[in-house]
mmCIF file of the C-alpha atoms, coordinates in Angstrom:
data_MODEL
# 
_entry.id   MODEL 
# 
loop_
_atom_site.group_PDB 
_atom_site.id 
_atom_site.type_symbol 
_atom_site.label_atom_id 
_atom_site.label_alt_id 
_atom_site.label_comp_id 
_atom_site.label_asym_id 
_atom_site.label_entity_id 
_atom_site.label_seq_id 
_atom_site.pdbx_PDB_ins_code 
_atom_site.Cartn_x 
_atom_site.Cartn_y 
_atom_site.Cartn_z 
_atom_site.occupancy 
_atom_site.B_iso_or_equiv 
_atom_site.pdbx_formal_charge 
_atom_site.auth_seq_id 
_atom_site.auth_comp_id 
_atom_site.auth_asym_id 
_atom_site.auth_atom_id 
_atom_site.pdbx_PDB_model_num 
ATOM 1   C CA . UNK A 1 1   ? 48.512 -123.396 -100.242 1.00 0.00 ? 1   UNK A CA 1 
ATOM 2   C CA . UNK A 1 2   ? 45.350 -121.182 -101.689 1.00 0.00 ? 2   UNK A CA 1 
ATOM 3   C CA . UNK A 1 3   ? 42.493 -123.126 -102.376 1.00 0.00 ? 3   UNK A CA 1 
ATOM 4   C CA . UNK A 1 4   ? 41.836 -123.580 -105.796 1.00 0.00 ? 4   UNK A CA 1 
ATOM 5   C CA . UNK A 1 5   ? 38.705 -121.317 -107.773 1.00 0.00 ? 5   UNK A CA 1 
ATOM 6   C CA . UNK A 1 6   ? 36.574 -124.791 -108.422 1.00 0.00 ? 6   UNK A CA 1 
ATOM 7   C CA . UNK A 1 7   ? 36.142 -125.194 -104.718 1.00 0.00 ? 7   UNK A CA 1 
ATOM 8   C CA . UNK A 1 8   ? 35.466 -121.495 -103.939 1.00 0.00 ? 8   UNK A CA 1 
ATOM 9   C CA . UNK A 1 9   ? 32.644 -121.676 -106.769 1.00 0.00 ? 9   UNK A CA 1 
ATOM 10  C CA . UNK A 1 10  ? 31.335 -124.949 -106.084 1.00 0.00 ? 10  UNK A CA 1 
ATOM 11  C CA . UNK A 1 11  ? 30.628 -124.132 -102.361 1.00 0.00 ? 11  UNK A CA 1 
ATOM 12  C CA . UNK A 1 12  ? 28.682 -120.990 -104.066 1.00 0.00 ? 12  UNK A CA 1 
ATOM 13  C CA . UNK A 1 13  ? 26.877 -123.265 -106.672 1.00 0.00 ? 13  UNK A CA 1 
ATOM 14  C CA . UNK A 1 14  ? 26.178 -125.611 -103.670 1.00 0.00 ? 14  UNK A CA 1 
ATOM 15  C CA . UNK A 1 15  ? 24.685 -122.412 -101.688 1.00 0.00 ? 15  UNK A CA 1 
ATOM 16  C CA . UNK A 1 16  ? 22.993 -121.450 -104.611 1.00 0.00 ? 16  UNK A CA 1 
ATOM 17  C CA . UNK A 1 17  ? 20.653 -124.407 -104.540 1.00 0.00 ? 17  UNK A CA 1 
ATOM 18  C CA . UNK A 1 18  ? 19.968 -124.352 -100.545 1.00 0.00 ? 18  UNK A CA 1 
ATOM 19  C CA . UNK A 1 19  ? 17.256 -122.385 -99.290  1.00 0.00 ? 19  UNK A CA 1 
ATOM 20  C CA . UNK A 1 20  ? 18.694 -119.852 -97.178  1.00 0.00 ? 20  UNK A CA 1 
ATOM 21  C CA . UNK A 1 21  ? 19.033 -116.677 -98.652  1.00 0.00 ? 21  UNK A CA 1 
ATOM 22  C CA . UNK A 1 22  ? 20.367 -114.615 -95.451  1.00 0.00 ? 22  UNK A CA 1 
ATOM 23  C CA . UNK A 1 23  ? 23.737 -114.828 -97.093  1.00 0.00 ? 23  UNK A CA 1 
ATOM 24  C CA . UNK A 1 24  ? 22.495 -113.072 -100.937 1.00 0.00 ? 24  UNK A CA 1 
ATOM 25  C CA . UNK A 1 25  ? 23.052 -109.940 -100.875 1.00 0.00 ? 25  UNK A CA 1 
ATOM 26  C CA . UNK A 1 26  ? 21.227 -107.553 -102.818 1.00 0.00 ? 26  UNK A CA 1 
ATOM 27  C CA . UNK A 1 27  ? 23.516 -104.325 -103.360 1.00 0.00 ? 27  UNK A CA 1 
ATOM 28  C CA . UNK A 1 28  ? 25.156 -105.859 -106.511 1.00 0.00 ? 28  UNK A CA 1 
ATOM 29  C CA . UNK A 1 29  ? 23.280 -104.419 -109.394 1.00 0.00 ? 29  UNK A CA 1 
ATOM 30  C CA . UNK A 1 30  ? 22.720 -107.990 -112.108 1.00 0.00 ? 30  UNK A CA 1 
ATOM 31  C CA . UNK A 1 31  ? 21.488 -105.875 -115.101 1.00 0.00 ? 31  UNK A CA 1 
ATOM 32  C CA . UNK A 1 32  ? 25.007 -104.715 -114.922 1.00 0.00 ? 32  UNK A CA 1 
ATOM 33  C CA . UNK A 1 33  ? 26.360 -108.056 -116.232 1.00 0.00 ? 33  UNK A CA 1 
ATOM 34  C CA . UNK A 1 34  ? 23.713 -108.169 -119.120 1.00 0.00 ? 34  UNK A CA 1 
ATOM 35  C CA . UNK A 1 35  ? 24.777 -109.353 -122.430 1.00 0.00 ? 35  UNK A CA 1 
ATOM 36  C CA . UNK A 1 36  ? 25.683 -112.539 -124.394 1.00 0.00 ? 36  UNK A CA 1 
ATOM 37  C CA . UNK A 1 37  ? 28.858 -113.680 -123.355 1.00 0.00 ? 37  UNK A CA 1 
ATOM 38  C CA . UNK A 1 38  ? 31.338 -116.137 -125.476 1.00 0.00 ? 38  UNK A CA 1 
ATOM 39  C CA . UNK A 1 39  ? 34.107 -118.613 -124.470 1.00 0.00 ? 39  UNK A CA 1 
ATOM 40  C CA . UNK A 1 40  ? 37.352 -120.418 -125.992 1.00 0.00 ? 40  UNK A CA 1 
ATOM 41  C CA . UNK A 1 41  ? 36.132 -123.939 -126.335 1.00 0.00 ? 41  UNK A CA 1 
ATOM 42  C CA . UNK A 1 42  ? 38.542 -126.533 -127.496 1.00 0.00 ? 42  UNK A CA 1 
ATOM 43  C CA . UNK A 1 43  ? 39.805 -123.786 -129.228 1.00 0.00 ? 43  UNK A CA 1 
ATOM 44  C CA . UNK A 1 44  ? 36.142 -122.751 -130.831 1.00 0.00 ? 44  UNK A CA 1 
ATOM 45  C CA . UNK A 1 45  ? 34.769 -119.489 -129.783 1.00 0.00 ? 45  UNK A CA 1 
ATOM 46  C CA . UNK A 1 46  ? 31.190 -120.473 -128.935 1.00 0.00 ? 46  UNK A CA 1 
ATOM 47  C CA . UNK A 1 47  ? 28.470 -118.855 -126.975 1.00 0.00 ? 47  UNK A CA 1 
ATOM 48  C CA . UNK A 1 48  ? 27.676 -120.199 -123.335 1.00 0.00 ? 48  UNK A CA 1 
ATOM 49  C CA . UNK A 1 49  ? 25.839 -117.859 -121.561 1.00 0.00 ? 49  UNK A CA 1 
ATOM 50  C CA . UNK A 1 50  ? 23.322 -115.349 -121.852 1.00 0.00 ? 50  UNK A CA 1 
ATOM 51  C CA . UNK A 1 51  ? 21.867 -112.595 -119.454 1.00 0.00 ? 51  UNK A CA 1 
ATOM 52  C CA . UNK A 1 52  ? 19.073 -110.655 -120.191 1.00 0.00 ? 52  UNK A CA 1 
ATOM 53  C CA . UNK A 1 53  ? 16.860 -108.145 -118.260 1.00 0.00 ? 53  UNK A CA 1 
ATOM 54  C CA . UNK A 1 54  ? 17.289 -105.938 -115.052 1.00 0.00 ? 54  UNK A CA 1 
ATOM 55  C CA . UNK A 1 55  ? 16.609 -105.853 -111.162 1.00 0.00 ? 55  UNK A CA 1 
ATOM 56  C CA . UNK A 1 56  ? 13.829 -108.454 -110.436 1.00 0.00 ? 56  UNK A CA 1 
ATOM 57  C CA . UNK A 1 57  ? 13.170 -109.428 -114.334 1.00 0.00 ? 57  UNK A CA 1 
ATOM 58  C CA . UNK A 1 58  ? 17.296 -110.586 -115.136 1.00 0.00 ? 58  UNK A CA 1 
ATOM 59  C CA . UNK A 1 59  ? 17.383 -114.004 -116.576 1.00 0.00 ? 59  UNK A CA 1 
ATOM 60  C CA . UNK A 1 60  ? 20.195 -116.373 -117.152 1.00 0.00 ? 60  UNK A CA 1 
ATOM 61  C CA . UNK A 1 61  ? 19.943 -118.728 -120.214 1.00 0.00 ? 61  UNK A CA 1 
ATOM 62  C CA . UNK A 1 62  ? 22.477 -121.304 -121.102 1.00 0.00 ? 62  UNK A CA 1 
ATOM 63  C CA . UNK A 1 63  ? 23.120 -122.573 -124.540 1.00 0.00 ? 63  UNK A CA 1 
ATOM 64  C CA . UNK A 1 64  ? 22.345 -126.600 -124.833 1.00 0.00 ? 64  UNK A CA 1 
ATOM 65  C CA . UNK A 1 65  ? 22.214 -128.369 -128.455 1.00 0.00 ? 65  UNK A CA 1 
ATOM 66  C CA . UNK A 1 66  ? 21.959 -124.643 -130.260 1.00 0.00 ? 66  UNK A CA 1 
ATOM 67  C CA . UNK A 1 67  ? 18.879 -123.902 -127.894 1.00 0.00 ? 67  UNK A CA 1 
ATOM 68  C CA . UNK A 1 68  ? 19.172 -120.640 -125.123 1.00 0.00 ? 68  UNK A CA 1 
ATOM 69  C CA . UNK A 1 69  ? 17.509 -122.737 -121.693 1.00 0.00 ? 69  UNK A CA 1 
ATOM 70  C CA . UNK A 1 70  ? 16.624 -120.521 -119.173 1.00 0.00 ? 70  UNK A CA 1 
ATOM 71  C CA . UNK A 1 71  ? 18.625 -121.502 -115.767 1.00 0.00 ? 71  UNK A CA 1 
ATOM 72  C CA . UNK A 1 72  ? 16.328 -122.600 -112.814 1.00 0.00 ? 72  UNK A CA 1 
ATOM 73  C CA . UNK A 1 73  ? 15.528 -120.652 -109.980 1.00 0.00 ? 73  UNK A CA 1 
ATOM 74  C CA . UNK A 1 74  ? 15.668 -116.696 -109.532 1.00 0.00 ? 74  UNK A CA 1 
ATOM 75  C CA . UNK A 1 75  ? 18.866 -114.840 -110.313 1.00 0.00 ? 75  UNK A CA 1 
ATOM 76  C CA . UNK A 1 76  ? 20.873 -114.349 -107.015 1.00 0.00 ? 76  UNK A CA 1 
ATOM 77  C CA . UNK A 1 77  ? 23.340 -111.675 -106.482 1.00 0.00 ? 77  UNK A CA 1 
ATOM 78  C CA . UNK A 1 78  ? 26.447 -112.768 -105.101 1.00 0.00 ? 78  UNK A CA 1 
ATOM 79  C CA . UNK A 1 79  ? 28.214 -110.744 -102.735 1.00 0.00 ? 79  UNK A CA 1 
ATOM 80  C CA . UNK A 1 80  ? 31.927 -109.970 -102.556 1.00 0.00 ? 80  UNK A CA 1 
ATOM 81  C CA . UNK A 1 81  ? 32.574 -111.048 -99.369  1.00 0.00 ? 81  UNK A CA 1 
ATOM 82  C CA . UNK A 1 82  ? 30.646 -114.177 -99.810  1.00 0.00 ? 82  UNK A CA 1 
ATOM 83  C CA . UNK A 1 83  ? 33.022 -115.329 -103.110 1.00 0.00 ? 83  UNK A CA 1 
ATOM 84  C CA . UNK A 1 84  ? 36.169 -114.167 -100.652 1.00 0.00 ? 84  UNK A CA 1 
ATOM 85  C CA . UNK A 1 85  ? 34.666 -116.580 -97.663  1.00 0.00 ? 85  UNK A CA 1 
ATOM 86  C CA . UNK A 1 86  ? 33.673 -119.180 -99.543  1.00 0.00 ? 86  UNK A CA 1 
ATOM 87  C CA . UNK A 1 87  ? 36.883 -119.577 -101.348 1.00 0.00 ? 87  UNK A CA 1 
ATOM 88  C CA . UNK A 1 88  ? 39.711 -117.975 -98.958  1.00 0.00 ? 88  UNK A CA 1 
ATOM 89  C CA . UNK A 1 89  ? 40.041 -115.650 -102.024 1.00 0.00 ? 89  UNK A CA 1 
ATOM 90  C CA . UNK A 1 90  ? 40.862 -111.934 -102.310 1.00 0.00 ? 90  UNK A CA 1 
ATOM 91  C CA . UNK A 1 91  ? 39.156 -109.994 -105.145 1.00 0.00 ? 91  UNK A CA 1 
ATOM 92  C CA . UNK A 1 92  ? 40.626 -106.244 -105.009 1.00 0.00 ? 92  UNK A CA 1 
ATOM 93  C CA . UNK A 1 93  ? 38.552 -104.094 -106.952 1.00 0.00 ? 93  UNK A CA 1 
ATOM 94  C CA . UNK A 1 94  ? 35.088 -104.378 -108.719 1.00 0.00 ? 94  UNK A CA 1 
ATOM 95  C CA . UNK A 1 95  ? 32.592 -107.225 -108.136 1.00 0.00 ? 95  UNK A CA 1 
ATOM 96  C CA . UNK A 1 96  ? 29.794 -108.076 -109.173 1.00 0.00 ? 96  UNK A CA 1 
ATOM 97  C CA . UNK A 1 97  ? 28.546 -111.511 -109.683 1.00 0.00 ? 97  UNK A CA 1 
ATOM 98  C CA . UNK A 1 98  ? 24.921 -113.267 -110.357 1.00 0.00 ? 98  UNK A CA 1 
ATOM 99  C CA . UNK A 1 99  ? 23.974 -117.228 -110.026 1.00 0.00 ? 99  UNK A CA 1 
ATOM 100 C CA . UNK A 1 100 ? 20.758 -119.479 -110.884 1.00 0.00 ? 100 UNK A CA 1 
ATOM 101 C CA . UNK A 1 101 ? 20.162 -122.520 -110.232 1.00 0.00 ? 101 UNK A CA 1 
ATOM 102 C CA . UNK A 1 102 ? 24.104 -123.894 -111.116 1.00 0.00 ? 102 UNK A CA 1 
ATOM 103 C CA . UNK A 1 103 ? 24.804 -121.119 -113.695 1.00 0.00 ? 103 UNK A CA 1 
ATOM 104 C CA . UNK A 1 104 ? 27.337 -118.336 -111.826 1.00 0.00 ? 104 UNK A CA 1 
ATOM 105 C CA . UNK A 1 105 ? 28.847 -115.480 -113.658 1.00 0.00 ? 105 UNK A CA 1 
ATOM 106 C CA . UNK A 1 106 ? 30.968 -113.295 -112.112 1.00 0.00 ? 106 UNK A CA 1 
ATOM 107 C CA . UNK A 1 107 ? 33.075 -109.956 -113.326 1.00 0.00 ? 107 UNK A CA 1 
ATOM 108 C CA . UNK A 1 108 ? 36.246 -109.960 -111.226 1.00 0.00 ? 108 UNK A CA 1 
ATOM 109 C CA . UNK A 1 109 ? 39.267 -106.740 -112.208 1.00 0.00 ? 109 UNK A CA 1 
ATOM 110 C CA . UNK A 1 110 ? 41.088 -107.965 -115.395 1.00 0.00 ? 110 UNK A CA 1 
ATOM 111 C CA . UNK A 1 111 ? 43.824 -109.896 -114.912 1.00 0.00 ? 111 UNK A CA 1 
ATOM 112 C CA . UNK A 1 112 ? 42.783 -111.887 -111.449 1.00 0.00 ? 112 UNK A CA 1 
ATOM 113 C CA . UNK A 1 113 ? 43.540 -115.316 -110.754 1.00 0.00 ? 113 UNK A CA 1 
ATOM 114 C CA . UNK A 1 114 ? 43.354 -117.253 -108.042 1.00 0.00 ? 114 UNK A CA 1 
ATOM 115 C CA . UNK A 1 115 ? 46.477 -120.574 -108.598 1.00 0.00 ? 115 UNK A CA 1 
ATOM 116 C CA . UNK A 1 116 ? 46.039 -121.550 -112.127 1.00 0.00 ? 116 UNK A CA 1 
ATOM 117 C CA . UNK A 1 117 ? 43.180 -119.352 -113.487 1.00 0.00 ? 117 UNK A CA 1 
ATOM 118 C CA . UNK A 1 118 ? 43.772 -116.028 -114.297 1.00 0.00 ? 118 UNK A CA 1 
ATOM 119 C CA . UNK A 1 119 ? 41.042 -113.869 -116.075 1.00 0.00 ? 119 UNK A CA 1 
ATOM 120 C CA . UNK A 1 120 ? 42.285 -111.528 -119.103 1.00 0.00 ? 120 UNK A CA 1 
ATOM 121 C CA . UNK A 1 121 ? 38.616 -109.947 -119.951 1.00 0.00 ? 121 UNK A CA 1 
ATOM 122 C CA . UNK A 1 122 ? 37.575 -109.768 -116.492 1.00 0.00 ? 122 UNK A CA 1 
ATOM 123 C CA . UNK A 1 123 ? 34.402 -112.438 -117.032 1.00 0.00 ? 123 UNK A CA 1 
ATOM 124 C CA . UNK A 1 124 ? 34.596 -116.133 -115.816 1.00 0.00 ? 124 UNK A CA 1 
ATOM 125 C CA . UNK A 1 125 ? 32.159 -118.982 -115.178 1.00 0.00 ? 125 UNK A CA 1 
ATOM 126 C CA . UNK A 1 126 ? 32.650 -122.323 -114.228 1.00 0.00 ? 126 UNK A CA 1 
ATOM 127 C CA . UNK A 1 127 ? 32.261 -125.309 -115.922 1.00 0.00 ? 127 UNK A CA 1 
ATOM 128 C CA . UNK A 1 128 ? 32.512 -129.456 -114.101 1.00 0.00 ? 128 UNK A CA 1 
ATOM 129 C CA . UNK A 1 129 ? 36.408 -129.025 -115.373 1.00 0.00 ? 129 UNK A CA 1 
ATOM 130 C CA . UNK A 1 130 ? 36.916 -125.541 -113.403 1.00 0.00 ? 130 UNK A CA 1 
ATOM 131 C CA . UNK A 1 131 ? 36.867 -121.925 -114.576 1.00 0.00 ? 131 UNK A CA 1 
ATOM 132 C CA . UNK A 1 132 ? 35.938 -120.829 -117.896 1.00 0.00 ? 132 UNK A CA 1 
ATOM 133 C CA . UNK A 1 133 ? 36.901 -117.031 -119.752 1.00 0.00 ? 133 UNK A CA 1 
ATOM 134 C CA . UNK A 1 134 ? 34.357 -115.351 -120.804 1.00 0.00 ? 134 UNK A CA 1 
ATOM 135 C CA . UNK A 1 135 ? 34.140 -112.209 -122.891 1.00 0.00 ? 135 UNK A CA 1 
ATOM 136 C CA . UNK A 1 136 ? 30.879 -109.940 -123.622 1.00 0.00 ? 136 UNK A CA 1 
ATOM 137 C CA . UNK A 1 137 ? 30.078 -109.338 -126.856 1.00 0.00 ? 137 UNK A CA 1 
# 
């Protein structure tokens, strides 16, 4: 049985706040994912995260009690093949995913899942219950 998303994006998160950084790779292009992006929550379309910036200067900011809060830590890219090892995933397609600190946003092809999740917009995060939709407004 495929491992589910959580644990494919958890062993990322965990990466994320290690100290190597052999394994980031820096051909993805961040300012790509730029924008303010909004998720179905309890059936309230809120927004979660935020991504401002390009190349060295991309932020991500997280929305706690109405406030944007910069995430921790410099914005990673996260490599393709990295998401595929760490979660015995396949991703056909497009790419292109950023992390800080425990924030990770990736943009997948529309309509990928992995078990349970499947993305219509093509944007996901994940959240201590699993994956989360996103869309960019």
């Amino acid at each position: 049985m495929k491992k589910i998303l959580i644990s494919a994006l958890v062993a990322v998160l965990l990466a994320a706040c290690s100290d190597k950084q052999a394994s980031v790779s820096t051909t993805a292009e961040p300012d790509t994912l730029a924008g303010t992006y909004i998720a179905n929550m309890g059936g309230i379309t809120t927004p979660v995260i935020k991504i401002t910036g390009s190349g060295a200067q991309t932020e991500i900011f997280t929305l706690v009690d109405n406030q944007w809060v910069k995430s921790p830590g410099p914005v990673q890219n996260v490599s393709k093949d990295e998401f595929e090892k760490a979660g015995n995933v396949k991703v056909d397609g497009t790419f292109i995913a950023v992390r800080s600190g425990m924030t990770f946003v990736a943009e997948v092809p529309k309509g990928w899942s992995d078990g349970k999740f499947t993305t219509k917009t093509g944007f996901f995060t994940v959240y201590p219950a699993g994956p989360l939709e996103l869309t960019r407004q």
